[in-house]
LOBA-889650 format. One record per residue (C-alpha): x, y, z; residue in one letter. Coordinates in steps of 0.001 Angstrom, whole numbers, plus 524288, in hexadecimal, padded with zeros to 5 digits. Layout:
XYZA ...
END
This chain:
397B09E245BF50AX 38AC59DD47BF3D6X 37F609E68CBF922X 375F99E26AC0319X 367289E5D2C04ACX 363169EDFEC1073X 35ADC9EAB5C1BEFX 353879F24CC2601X 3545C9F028C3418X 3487D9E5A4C334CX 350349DD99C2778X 3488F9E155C1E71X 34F899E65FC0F03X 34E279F475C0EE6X 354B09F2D3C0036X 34C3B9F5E7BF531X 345709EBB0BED8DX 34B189EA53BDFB7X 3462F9EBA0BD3F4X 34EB29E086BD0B6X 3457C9D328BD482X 34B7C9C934BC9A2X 345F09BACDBC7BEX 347AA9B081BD3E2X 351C79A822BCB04X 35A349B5BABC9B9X 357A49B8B0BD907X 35C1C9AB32BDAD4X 367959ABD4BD484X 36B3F9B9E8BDA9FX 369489B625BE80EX 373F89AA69BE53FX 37CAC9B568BDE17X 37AE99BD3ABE9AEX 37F4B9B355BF39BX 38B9F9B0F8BE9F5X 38ECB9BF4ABE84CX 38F7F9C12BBF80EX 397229B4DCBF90BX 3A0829BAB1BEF12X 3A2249C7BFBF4E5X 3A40B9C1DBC016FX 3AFEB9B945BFFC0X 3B5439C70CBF974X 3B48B9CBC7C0722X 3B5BA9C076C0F6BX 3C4889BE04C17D9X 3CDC69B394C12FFX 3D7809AD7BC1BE4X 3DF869AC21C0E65X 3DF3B9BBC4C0D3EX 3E4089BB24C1A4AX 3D5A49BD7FC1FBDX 3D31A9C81FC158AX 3C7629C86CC0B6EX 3CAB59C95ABFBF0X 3C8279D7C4BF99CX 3D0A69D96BC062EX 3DBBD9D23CC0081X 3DADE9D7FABF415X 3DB299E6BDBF93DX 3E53A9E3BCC00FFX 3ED709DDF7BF4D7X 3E8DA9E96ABEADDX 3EC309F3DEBF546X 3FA629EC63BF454X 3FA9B9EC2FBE583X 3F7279F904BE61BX 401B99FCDCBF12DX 3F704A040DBF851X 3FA99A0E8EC0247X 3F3E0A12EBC0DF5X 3F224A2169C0F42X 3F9D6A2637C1AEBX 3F3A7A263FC271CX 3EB9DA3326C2D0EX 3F0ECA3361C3AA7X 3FD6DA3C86C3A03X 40605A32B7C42F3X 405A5A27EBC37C3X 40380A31BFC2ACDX 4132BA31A7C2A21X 412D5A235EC2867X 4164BA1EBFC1AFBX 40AC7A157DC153FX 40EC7A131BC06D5X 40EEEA03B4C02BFX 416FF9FEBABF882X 4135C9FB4CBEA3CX 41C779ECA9BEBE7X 40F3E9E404BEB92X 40AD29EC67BDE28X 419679E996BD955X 419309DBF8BDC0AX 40BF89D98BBD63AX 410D69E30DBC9C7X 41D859D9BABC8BBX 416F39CBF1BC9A7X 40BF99CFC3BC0A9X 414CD9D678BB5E2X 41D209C664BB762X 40EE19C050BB5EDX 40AA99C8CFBAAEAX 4160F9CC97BA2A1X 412D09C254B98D9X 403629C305B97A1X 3FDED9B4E9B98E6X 3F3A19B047B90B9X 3EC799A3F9B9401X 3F1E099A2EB8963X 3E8BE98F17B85CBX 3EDEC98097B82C0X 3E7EC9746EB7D40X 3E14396950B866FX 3E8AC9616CB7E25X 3F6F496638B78B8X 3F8EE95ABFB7051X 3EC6C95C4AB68FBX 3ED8A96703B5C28X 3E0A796AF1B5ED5X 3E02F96E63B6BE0X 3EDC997597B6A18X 3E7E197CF4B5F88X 3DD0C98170B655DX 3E4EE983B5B71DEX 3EADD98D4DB6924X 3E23099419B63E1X 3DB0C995FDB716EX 3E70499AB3B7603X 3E7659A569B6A14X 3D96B9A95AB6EF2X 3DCD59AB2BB7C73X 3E8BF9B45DB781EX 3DF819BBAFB6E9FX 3D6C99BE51B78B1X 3DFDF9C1A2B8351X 3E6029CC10B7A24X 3D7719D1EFB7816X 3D3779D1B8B851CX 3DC759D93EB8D43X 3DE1D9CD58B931EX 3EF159D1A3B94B0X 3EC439DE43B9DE0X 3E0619D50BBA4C0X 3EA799CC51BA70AX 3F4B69D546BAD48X 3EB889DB1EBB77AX 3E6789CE9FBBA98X 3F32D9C8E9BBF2EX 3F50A9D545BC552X 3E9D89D38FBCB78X 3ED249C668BCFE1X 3F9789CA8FBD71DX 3F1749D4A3BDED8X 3E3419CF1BBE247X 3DE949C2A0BEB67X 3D7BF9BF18BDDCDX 3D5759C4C6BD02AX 3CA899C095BC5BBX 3CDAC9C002BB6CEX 3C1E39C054BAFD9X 3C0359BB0FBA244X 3B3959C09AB99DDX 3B1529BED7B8BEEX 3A6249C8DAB8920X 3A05A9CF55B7C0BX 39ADD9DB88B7D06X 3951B9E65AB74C4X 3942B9F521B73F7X 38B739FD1FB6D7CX 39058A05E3B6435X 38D89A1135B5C1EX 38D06A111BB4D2DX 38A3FA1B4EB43C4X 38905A2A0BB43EBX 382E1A322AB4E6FX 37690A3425B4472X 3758DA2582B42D8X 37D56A1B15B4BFFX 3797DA0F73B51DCX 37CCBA07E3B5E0DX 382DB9F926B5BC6X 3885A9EF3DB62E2X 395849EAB6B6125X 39F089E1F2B679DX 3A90B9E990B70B4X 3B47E9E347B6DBEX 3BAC99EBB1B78EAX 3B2F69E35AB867AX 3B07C9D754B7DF5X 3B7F89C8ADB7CB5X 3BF669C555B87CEX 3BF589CF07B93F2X 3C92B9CBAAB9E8DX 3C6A69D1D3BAB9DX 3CD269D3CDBB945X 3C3949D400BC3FFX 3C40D9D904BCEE4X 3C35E9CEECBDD27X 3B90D9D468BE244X 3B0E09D31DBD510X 3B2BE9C568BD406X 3AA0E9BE14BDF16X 3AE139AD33BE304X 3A36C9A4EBBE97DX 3ADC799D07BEF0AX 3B9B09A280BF467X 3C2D4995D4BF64CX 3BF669916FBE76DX 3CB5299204BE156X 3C7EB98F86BD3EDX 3BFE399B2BBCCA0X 3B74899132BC41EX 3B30998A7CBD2EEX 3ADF59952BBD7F0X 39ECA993F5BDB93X 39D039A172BD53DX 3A4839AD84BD18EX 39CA49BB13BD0B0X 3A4DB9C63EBC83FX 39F559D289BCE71X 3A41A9E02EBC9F1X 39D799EDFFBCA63X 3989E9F30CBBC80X 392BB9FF79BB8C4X 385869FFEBBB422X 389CAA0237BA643X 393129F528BA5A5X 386749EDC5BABD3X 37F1C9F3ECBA1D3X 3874A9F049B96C2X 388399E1E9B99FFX 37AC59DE34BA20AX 372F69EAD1B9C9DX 369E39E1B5B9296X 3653D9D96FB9C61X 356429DC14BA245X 35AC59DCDBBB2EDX 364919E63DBADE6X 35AFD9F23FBB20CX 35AFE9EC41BC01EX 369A19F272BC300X 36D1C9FD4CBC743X 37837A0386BCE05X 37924A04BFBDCC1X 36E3C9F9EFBDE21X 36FE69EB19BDFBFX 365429E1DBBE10AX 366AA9D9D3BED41X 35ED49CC5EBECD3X 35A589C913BF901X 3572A9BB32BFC2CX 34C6F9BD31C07C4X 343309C1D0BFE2FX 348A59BFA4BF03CX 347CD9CC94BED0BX 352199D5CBBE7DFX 354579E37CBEE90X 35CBB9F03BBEC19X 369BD9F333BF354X 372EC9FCB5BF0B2X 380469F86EBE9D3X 389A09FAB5BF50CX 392B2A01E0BEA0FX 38944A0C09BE444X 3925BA1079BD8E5X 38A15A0FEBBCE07X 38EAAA00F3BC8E3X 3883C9F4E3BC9C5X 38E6E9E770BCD96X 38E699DC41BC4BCX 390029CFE0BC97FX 392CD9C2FDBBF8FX 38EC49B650BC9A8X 394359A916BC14FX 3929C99C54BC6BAX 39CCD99290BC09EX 395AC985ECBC7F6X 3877B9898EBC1EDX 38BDA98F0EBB564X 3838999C86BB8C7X 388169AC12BB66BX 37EAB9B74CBB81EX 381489C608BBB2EX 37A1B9CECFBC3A6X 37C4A9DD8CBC52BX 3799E9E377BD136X 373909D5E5BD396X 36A5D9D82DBC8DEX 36AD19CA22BC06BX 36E529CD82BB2DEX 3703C9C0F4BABF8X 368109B73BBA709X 359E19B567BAE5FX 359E39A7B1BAA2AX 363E89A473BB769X 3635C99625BB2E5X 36C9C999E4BA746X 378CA9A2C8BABF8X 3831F99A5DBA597X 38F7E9A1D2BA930X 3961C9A95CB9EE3X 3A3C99A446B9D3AX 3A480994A7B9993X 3B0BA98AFBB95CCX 3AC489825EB8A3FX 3AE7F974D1B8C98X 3B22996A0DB816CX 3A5C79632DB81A2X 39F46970E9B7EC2X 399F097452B8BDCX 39E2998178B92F1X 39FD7982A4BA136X 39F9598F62BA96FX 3AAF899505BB0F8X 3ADC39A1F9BB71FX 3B4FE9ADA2BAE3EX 3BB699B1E0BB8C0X 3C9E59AE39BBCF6X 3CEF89AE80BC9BBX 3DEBF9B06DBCD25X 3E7EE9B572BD623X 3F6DF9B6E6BDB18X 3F8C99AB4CBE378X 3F00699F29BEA6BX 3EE1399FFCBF721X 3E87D99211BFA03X 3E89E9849ABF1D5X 3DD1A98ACEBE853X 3D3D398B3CBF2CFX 3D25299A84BF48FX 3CBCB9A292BE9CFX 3D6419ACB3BEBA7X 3E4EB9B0B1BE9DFX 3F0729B67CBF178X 3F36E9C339BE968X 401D49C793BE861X 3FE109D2FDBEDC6X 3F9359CB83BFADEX 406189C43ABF9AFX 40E5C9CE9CBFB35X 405889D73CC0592X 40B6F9D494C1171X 419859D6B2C0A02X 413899E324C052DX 40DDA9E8A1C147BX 41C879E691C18BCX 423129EDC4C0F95X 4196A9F86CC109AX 41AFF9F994C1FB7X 429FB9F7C7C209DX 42A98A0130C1330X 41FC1A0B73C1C07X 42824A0A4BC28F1X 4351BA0C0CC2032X 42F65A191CC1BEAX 42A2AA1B82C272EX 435C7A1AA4C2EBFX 43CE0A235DC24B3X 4331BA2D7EC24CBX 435F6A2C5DC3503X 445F2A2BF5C322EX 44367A3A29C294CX 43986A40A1C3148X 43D1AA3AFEC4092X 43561A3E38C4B06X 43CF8A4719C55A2X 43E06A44AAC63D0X 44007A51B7C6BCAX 443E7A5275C79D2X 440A6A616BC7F1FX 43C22A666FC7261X 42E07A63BAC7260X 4280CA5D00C6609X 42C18A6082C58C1X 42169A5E5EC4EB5X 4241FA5B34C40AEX 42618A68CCC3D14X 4328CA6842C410FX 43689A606AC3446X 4309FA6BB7C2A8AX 43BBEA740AC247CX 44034A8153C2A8DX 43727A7FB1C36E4X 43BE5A8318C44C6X 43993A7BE9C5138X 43CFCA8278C5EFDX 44269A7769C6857X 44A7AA784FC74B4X 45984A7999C7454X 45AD1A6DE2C7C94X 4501AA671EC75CCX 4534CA57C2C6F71X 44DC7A5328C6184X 44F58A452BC5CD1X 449ABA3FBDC520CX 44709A3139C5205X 44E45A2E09C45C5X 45348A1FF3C4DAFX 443E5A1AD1C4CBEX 44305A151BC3FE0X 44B96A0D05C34A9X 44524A0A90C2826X 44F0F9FFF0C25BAX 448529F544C2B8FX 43AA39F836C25B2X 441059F84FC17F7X 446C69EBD5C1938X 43BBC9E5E4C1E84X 434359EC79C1137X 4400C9E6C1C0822X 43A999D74CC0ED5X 42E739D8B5C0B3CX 42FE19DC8CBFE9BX 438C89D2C0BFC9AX 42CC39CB59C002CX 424869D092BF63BX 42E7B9CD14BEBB2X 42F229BE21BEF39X 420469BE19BEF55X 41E5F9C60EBE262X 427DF9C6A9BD719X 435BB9CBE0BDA91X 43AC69D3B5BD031X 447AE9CCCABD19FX 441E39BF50BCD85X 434D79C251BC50AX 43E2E9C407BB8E6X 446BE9CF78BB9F8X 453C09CBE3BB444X 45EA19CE49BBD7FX 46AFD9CE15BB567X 46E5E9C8A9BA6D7X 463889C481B9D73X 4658E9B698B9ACEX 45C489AC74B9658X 45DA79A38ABA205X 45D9E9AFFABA99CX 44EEE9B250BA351X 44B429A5EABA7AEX 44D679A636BB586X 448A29B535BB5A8X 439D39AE3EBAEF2X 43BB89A392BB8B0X 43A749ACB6BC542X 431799B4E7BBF44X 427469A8F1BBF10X 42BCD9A408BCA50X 429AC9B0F6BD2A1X 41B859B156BCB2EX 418E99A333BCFF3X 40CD399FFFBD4E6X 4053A9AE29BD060X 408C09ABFEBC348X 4036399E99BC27EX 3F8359A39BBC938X 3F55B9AD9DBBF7FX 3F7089A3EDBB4ECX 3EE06998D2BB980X 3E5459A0BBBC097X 3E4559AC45BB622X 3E9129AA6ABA883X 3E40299A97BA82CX 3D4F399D23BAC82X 3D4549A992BA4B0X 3D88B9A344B970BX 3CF8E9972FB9A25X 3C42A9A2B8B9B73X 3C8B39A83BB8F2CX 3C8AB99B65B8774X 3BA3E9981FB8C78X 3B64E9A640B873BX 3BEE69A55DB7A2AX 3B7B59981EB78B8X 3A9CB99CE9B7A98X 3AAD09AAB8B751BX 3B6059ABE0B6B3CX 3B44899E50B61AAX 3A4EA9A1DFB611EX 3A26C9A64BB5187X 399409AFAAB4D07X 38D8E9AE6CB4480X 390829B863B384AX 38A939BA40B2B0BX 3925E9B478B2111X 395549BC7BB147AX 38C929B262B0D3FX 380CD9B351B17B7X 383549A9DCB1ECFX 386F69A767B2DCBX 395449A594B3246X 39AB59A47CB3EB7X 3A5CC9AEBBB41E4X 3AF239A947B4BA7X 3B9AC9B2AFB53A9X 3C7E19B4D3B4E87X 3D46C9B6F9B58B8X 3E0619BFFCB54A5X 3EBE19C211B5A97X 3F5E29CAF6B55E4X 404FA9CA1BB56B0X 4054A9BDA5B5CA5X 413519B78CB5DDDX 412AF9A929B55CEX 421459A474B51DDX 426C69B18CB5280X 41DB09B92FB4B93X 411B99C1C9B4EAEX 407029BC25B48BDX 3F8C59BF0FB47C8X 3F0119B33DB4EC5X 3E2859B121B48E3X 3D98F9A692B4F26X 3CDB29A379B472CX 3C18C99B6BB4D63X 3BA9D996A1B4161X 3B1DB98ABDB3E4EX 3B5BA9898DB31C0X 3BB5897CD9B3343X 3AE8C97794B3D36X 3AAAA96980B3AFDX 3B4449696CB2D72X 3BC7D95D44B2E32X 3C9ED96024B2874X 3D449957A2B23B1X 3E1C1958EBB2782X 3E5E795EB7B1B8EX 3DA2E96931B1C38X 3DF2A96F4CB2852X 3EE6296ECDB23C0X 3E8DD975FFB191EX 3E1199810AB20BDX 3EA3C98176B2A00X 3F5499850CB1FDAX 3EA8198E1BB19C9X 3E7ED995C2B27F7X 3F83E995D6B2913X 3F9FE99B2EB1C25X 3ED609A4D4B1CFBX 3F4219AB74B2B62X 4022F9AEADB23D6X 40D319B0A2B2BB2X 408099BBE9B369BX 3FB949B3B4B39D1X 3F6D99A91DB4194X 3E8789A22CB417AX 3E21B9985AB481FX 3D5C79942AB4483X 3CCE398B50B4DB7X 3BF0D9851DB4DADX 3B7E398AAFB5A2AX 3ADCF98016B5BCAX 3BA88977ADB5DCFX 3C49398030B6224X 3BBEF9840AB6FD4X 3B91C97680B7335X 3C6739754DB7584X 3CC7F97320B834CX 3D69397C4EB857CX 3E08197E4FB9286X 3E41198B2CB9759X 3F09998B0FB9CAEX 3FC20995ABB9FECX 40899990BEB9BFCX 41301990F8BA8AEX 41B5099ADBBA35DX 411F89A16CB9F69X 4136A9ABA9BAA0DX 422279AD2BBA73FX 425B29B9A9BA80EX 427F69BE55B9A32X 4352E9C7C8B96B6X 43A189C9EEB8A93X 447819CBD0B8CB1X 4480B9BE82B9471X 441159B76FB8A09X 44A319BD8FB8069X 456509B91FB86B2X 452C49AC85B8894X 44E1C9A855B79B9X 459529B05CB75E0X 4630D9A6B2B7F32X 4573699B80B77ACX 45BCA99E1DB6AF6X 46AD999FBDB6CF9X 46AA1990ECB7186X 4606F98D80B66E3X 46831991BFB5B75X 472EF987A8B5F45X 46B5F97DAFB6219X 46E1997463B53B8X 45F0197083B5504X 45B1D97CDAB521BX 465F89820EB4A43X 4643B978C0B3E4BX 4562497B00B3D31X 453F698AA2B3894X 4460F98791B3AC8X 4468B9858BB4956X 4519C9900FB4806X 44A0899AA4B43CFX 43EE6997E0B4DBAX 4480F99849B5881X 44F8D9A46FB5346X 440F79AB20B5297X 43CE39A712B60E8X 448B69A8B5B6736X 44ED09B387B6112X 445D79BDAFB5932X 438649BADCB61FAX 43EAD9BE3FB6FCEX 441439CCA5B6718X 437599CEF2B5D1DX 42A789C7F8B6289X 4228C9C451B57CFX 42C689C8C7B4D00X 435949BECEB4E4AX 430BD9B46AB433AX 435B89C0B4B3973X 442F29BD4EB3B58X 444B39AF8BB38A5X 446AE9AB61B299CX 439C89A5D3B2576X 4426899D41B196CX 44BB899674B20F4X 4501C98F04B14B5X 4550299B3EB1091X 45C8699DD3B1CB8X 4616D98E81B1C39X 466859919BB0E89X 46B5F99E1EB10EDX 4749499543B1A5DX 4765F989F5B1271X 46E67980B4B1ADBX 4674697512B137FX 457A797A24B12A6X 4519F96CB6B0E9DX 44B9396C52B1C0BX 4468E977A6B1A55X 43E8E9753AB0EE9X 430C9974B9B139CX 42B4F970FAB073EX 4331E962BBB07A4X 42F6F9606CB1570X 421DE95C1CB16BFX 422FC95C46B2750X 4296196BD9B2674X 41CDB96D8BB1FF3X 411F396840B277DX 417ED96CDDB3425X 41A5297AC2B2EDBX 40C1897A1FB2AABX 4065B974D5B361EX 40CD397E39B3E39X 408DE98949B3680X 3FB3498459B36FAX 3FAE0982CAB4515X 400549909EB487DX 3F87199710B3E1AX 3EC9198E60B3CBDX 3E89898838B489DX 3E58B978FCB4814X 3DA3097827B3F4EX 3D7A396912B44A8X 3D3529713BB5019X 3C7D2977C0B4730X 3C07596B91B4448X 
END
């Protein structure tokens, strides 16, 4: 909530004057930022007909209070205090059970070349593709990704934020009698930082712009403590003009700026982030004190997509998703699962309340008496005594109430609440034997029950979020380093990507991506590159992979972001297992494969080993099949590499493009 500055009875500010009078380009700007930042809070708070006349932060309490299965407290007036009040936990289930189908099998975004047909845009697809895993891996960017599709299924909205940062810390070196302080990169808060922010942090200009990148401005605005804003705006000079508890108002009568007290008085500061996509401008203010460059002509935002003819446009870091649409991409915001299954959810809590209800009435009845006065509850406590009249007539009104019909009407609407979530009779639970077509049709209702929501979650989640991360691993991560050479000289150092135990052809192997220019403005023949990339193939051995890659040329490549379609296909082992297993049975007869020990062994290794012992499974196929063809008399001419030109310039250009790259790329 933004503060507002007090008046006395003749309209005159009774706030304080601040010491906080910055330049008329910087009031300028603040009075615009202002404006925005009311505009933004308001539509936070403003009714929708598509919430059913309810604001956003109505909507989502109402959903989190479901996710949460929040319970009233009974009520205080001793009539009603019997009453039964507990809510069930079937919305938090259902939410559990569709986001444990959506993220079973963590999805990274996978990058593809423009042009498929075209070596080098396939290999540096590729390699982007190895830098977008690398990263994910060292980024938390798995557990990110589990709470934010949990956090899809439960809010109206919910904002994925991608940040590629580089920070220091100052540390201590040396004894206690002589140290000193230096600064040194903290590995722990810098690279890529994926965040989950909260609705009511993130603030639209336009609330019926669908798309995030067309909105007229987007203002990320979060309470900090004065420590955080220390550590990231301390060095600049208006940085003495905040202080806790006070925000500087800007009024526009006079153009001057005046005290008022922050509404929240608990010790923090707020920190606002205002980025304007259409004018290519980001500044920050804390407290509404401008802490960014006092040049305002020149607030390029921070986060740009390099285009192929070099120039870099600005678009917003932050992604926007939800559960479902709720209008042809015309409404900024979604229809949560949990708002899908509300009214579902208030029925089965009222018949599942009256069903207890009416139990607690069937075991403790109320009494009518006829000549015998009124008989309090006391009656009911163990070895009392109650004096009534020998002709006196007690009934208790046990015909009044039958919990049958309230269950049954509870059993509906969960049945509901299964056809709109995931049913745990259709989202993959085998039912009787384990057969491979059986596996099939179990994955096939699994992504049909996830339907739209998982579709949603890939297009509007994992797609814009690995587009952000290529823009950043283009800018940030194929920049070298000057460095003093051993000789004296000046090199540039450029960043290297491993990844560990990474399945290629059924063996864990250790991926190393190299940017170099070593091979920048070098024309190579043909022959050259065979020849390096035989070198690279024979340099990696048999547990190692690298890829090597000219920057300057590898980042003006155009690359598509795309999430395969079965990509959200629930993954199970023992499905998967089954079905190769079935794979391999038919395989081994077919005479196609059968004659060739080649294509044999790859589909004994896939089929049979890899569904077992991921990773491990290249260790059990024969590496010298002539052996193996002479140890059963088979003919092993055609095996004999060395008299086959073709055997060995495939073999060789495969191994180079698994273990090398495509040097034609580095040119």
């Amino acid at each position: 909530m933004i503060p507002s500055l007090q008046y006395n009875l003749e309209g005159k500010i009774e706030s304080p004057l601040s010491p906080y009078q910055p330049s008329s380009e910087i009031k300028e700007l603040l009075s615009i930022a202002q404006l925005d930042a009311q505009a933004g809070d308001e539509i936070l708070t403003r009714p929708f007909e598509e919430f059913n006349d309810m604001s956003l932060i109505q909507r989502a309490n109402l959903d989190q209070k479901d996710w949460l299965g929040y319970s009233p407290s009974q009520s205080s007036d001793p009539d009603e205090a019997w009453m039964f009040t507990g809510t069930s936990s079937i919305t938090r289930s259902q939410i559990i059970s569709t986001a444990a189908n959506l993220a079973e099998q963590v999805v990274y975004p996978g990058a593809f070349a423009q042009n498929d047909e075209d070596e080098e845009d396939e290999a540096a697809a590729q390699v982007m593709r190895l830098a977008i895993e690398y990263n994910c891996r060292r980024s938390g960017y798995e557990e990110t990704f589990l709470y934010g599709v949990i956090s899809g299924l439960v809010n109206p909205v919910s904002y994925f934020k991608v940040d590629y940062a580089k920070k220091y810390i100052e540390i201590l070196e040396g004894t206690a009698s002589e140290y000193k302080k230096i600064k040194v990169l903290d590995e722990m808060f810098s690279g890529f930082q994926h965040q989950l922010l909260p609705l009511d942090e993130v603030l639209l200009g336009n609330p019926y712009v669908f798309n995030m990148q067309a909105q007229p401005f987007v203002i990320n605005r979060r309470r900090i403590t004065m420590h955080e804003a220390r550590s990231s705006h301390g060095d600049h000079s208006n940085f003495i003009q905040v202080r806790p508890g006070v925000v500087s108002i800007f009024n526009e009568t006079d153009g001057l700026f005046y005290d008022a007290d922050d509404a929240e008085q608990d010790g923090m500061v707020t920190e606002c982030r205002f980025m304007y996509r259409g004018q290519d401008r980001e500044f920050v203010v804390v407290n509404n004190v401008y802490l960014s460059n006092p040049n305002t002509e020149y607030l390029p935002m921070r986060h740009r997509r390099i285009l192929t003819d070099g120039h870099t446009i600005p678009l917003y870091n932050i992604v926007k998703y939800g559960a479902e649409p709720i209008d042809a991409k015309r409404f900024a915001y979604y229809k949560s699962l949990a708002s899908k299954l509300s009214n579902d959810k208030e029925l089965v809590d009222r018949m599942r309340q009256n069903a207890v209800d009416a139990a607690t009435f069937g075991t403790f009845p109320s009494i009518f008496t006829m000549g015998a006065g009124k008989l309090d509850k006391s009656v009911f406590i163990p070895a009392t005594t109650q004096e009534i009249g020998k002709d006196a007539k007690i009934q208790p009104a046990t015909g009044m109430m039958n919990p049958q019909y309230a269950y049954e009407a509870a059993r509906m609407a969960e049945q509901d609440i299964y056809n709109a979530g995931v049913d745990p009779r259709t989202s993959g639970v085998r039912q009787g034997p384990e057969t491979a077509r059986g596996a099939i049709i179990l994955q096939q209702n699994a992504i049909r029950n996830l339907g739209v929501i998982g579709k949603m979650i890939a297009f509007g989640l994992v797609k814009p979020v690995g587009e952000l991360m290529a823009d950043d691993i283009v800018r940030y991560q194929t920049v070298g380093e000057t460095m003093q050479l051993e000789g004296g000289g000046l090199g540039m150092k450029y960043q290297n990507m491993i990844l560990n135990d990474k399945v290629i052809d059924g063996q864990k192997k250790t991926v190393v991506v190299k940017f170099t220019d070593e091979w920048a403005n070098i024309n190579l023949s043909k022959e050259d590159i065979r020849y390096k990339e035989v070198k690279m193939l024979e340099d990696a051995g048999d547990n190692k992979v690298i890829y090597e890659s000219n920057p300057a040329v590898w980042s003006k490549r155009k690359f598509l972001i795309v999430i395969e379609a079965d990509a959200f296909r629930p993954k199970n082992d023992a499905f998967d297992r089954t079905f190769k297993i079935e794979v391999y049975d038919r395989a081994i007869n077919n005479p196609l494969i059968a004659q060739d020990l080649e294509k044999l062994g790859d589909v004994t290794r896939d089929f049979l080993f890899e569904p077992t012992v991921k990773g491990d499974s290249a260790k059990y196929i024969p590496r010298d099949t002539k052996k193996v063809m002479q140890s059963i008399g088979a003919p092993t001419q055609a095996l004999d590499k060395s008299q086959n030109p073709n055997v060995v310039n495939k073999t060789v250009q495969q191994g180079a493009m698994a273990g090398a790259g495509n040097l034609s790329m580095l040119q």
